[in-house]
VOGU-3710 file (C-alpha; in Angstrom, 3 decimals, decimal comma):
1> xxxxxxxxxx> 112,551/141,505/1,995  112,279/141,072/5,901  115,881/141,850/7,238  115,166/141,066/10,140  116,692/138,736/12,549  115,977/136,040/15,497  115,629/137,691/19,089  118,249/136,302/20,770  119,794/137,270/23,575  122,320/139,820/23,579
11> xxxxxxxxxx> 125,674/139,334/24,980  126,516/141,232/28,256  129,816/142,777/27,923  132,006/141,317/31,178  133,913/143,996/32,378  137,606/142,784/33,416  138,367/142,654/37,452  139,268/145,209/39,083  142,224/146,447/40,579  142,714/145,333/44,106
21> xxxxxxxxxx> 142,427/149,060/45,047  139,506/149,359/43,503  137,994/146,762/45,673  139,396/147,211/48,996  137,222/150,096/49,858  134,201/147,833/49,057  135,733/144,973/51,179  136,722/147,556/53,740  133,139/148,220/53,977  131,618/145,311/54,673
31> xxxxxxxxxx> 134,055/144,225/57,202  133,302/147,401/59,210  129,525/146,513/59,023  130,411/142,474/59,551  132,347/143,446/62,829  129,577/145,162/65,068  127,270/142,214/63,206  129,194/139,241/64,553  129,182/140,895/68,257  125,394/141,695/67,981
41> xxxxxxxxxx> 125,154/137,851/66,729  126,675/136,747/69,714  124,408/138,918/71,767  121,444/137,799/70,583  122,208/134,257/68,952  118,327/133,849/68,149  118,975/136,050/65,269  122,220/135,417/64,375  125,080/137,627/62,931  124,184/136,860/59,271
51> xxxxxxxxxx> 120,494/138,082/59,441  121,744/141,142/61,240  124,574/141,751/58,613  121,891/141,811/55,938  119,557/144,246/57,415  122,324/146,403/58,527  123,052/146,295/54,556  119,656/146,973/53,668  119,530/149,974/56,121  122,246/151,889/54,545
61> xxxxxxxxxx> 121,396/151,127/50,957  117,839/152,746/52,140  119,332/155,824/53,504  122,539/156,289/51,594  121,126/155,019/47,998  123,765/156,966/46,042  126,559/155,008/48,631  127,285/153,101/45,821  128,197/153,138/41,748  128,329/151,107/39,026
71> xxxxxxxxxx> 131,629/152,293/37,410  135,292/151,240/38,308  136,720/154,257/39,840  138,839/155,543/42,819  135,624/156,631/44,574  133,436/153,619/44,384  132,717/150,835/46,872  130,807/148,941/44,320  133,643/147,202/42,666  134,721/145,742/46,365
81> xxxxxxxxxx> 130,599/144,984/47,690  129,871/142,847/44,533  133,680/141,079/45,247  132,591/140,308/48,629  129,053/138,988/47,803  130,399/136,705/44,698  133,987/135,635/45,354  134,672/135,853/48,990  131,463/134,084/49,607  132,678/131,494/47,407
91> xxxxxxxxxx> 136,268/131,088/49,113  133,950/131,193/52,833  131,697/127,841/51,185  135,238/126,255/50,312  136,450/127,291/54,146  133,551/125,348/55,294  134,482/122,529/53,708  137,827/121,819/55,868  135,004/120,989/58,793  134,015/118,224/57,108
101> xxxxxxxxxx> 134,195/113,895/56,456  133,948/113,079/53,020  132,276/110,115/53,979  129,704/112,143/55,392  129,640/114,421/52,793  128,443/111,685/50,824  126,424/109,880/53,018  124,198/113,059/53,442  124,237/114,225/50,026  122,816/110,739/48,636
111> xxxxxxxxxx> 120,188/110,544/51,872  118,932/113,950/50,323  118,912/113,519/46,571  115,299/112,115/46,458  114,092/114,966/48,085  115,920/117,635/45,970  114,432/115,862/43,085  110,947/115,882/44,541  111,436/119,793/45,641  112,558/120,921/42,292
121> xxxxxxxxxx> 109,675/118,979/40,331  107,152/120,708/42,402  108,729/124,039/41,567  108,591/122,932/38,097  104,927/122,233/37,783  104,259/125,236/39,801  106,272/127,871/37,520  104,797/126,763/34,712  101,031/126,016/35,908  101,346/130,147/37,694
131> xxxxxxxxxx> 102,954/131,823/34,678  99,934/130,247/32,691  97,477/131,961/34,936  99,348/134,889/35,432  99,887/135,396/31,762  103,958/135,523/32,178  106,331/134,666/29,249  107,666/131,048/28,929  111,218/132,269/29,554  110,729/134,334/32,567
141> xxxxxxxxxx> 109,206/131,757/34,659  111,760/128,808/33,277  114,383/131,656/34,981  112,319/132,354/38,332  111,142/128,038/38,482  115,228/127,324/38,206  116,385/130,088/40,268  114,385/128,261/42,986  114,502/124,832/42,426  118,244/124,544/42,154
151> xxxxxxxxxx> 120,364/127,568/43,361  119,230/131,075/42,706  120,946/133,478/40,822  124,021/130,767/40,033  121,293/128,730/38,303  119,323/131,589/36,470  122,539/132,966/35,202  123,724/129,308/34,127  120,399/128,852/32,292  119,545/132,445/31,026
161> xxxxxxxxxx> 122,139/132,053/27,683  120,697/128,152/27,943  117,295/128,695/26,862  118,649/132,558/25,447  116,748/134,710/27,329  116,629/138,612/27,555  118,251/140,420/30,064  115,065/141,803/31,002  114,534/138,609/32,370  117,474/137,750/33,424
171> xxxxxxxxxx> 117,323/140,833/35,656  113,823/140,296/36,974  114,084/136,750/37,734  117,465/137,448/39,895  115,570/140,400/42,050  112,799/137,739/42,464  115,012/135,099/43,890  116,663/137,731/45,774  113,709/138,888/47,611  113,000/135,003/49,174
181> xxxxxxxxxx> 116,316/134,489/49,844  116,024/137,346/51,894  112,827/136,475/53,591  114,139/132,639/53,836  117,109/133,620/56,102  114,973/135,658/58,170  112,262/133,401/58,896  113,264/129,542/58,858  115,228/129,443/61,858  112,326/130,675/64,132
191> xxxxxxxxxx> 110,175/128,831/61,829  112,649/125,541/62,199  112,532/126,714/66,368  108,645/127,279/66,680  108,042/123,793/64,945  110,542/121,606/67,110  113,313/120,912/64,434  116,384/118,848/65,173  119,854/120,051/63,981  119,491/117,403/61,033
201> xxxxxxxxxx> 115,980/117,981/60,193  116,732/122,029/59,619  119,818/121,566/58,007  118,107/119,786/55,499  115,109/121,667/55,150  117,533/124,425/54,571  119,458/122,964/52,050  116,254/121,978/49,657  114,200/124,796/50,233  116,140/128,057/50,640
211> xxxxxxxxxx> 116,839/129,605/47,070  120,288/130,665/46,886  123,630/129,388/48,387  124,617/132,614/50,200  121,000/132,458/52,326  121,339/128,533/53,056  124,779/129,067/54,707  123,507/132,351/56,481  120,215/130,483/57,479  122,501/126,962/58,243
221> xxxxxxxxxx> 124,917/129,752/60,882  122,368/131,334/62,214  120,963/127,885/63,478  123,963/126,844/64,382  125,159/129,295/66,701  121,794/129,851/68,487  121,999/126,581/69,483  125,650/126,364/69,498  126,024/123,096/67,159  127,652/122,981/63,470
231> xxxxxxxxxx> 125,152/120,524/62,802  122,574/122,417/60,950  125,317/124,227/58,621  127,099/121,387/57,798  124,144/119,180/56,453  122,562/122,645/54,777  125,938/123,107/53,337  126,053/119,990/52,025  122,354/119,459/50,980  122,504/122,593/49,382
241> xxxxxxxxxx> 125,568/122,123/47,450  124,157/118,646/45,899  120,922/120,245/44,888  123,507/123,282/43,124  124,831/120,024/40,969  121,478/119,469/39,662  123,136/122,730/37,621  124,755/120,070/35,163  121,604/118,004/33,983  118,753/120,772/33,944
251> xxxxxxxxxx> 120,769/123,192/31,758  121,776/120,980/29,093  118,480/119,779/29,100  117,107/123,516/28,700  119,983/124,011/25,848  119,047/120,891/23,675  115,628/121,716/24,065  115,794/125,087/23,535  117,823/124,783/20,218  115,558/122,019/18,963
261> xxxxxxxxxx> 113,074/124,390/19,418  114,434/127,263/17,363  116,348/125,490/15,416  119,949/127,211/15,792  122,331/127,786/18,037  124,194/131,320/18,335  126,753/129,850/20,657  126,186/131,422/23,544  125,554/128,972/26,453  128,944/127,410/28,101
271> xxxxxxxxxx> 128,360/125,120/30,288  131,651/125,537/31,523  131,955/129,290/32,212  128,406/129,062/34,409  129,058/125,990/36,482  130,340/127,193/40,096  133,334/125,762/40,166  133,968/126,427/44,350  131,709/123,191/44,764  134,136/121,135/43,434
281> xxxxxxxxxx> 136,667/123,071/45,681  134,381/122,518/48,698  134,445/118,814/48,218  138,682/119,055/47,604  138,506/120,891/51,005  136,445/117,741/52,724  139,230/115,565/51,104  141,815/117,006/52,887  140,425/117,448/55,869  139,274/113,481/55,923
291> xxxxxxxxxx> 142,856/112,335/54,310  145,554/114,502/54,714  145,319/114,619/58,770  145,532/118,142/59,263  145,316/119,743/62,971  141,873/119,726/64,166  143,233/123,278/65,208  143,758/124,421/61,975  140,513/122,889/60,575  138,511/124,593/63,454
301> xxxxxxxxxx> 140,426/128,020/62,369  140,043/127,580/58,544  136,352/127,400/59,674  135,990/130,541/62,018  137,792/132,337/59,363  134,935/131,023/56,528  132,177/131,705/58,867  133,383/135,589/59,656  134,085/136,256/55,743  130,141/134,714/55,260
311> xxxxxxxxxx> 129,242/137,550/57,581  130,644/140,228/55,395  129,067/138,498/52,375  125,776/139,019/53,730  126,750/143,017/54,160  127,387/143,054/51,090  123,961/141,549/49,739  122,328/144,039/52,074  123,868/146,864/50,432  123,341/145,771/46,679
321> xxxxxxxxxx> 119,646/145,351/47,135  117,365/147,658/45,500  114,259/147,014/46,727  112,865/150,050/44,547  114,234/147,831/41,465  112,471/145,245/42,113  109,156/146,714/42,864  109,456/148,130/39,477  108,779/144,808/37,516  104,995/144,786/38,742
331> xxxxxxxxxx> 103,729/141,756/40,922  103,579/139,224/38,906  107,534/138,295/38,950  107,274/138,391/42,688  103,754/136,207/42,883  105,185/133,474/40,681  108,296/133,785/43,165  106,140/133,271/45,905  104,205/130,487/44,774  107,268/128,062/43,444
341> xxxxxxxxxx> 108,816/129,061/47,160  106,118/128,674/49,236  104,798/124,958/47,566  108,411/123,771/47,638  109,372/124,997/51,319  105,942/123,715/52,269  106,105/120,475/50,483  109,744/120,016/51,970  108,846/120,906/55,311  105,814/118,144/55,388
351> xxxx> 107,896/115,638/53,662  110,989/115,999/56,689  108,607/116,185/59,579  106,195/113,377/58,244
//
């Protein structure tokens, strides 16, 4: 008799948070790297303090590679870099949000929905027209065509127990995203510069085609304090947060589909636990900031504050990367990565400047 059973995915054991003094160290860190990153920002605004905060990351993860553990102990930074990277970004997206009308925040969130829609079917069609030619499993490029048509690793983790995919894939779908968020911050504001782009125009193009929410707000500050506007980050902010929505609709669609397909369900997917909750914060902020008549003072310092803490966020995602990691799938992750990026920025960009 065949005892064996269905390959589902197997549960990742979430390990409880950790001490505040087990994350202060971590935090510490990435201040002390976010500090000389905002002054170089200011020194040479064409680059902007959250592209050099990354690559300072990246830098010391290259030379110090044992800087950092994975265990919860007195000695380890990790604990505090992952913190900064996940949660504080999160609270620094909600920050943003006291800078802005609700009004607008509709207004340019509906004016963009037709593109979102357009960008993600394209990445779509590509993911699964590449894996075929490349040979890749069905699940692995359903993670790397969602991680890049809605929000990166948010969306891949939010659709990995979906559609019940191995961790395998899980983790090489999330260093594929990674990678072009990377490259995205670094090249679309000279890309957005070179090709004449208004503050709108960027901010949108931003918003749609820059993978994960961390790189669209680094991208959107960059922008915005080269050319000393809020512009750009405000409408990428906002673009990007409707396109994180589309969350809700393509993950129950990959859940029904996938338990139609297999014909059980092992529990697993929650909705609830995967949907990033700070985007409903971020719109609370715009609320109170369009209703509640608060100082413009204090909204202007909420802001600086949100803006400094994204700096440190992008330290941190400089020193998690393992670029030897990632390498270590093969090409083919990365080439299906490339292709769903490159047809959707592409596609975007043509569609805005048209």
């Amino acid at each position: 008799m065949n005892n064996k059973t269905p390959n589902v995915t197997k549960k990742t054991q979430t390990l409880p948070n950790p001490p505040p003094h087990h994350i202060l160290p971590g935090i510490l860190l990435c201040l002390a790297l976010a500090i000389p990153a905002n002054l170089l920002g200011q020194t040479f605004p064409i680059i902007g303090a959250p592209v050099i905060a990354i690559i300072i990351g990246i830098l010391i993860s290259l030379i110090f590679p044992k800087l950092t553990t994975s265990q919860y102990n007195n000695t380890s930074i990790d604990p505090g870099i992952k913190y900064t990277s996940k949660k504080l970004l999160q609270y620094s997206i909600i920050l943003l949000g006291f800078q802005l009308n609700l009004y607008n925040l509709l207004r340019v969130g509906g004016q963009a929905l037709l593109l979102i829609l357009f960008a993600m079917a394209i990445a779509f069609i590509t993911a699964f027209v590449v894996s075929k030619a490349l040979k890749l499993p069905g699940v692995a490029a359903t993670l790397i065509g969602v991680g890049t048509a809605i929000c990166g690793g948010s969306a891949i983790a939010a659709a990995a127990p979906a559609i019940r995919a191995k961790d395998e894939y899980v983790s090489q779908a999330i260093s594929t995203i990674f990678l072009f968020n990377i490259i995205g911050v670094l090249i679309f504001p000279a890309i957005g510069m070179i090709s004449g782009m208004d503050h709108h125009n960027f901010g949108t193009w931003a918003g749609v085609a820059i993978n994960d929410t961390s790189s669209v707000v680094a991208a959107g500050t960059a922008w915005s304090i080269a050319w000393g506007a809020d512009e750009a980050l405000q409408i990428a902010t906002i673009t990007k947060l409707t396109r994180t929505l589309m969350i809700i609709p393509v993950t129950f669609a990959l859940a029904v589909y996938t338990s139609r397909k297999q014909g059980h369900d092992n529990g697993d997917f929650s909705l609830v636990k995967s949907f990033p909750w700070f985007v409903l914060f971020f719109a609370a902020a715009a609320m109170i900031n369009t209703f509640a008549g608060i100082p413009a003072s204090w909204s202007a310092g909420l802001t600086d504050v949100g803006r400094f803490v994204i700096i440190m966020a992008m330290a941190a995602i400089g020193l998690g990367t393992n670029l030897k990691k990632l390498f270590s799938y093969g090409f083919k992750p990365i080439l299906l990565g490339a292709s769903c990026w490159i047809l959707l920025a592409g596609a975007s960009f043509l569609v805005i400047m048209g």
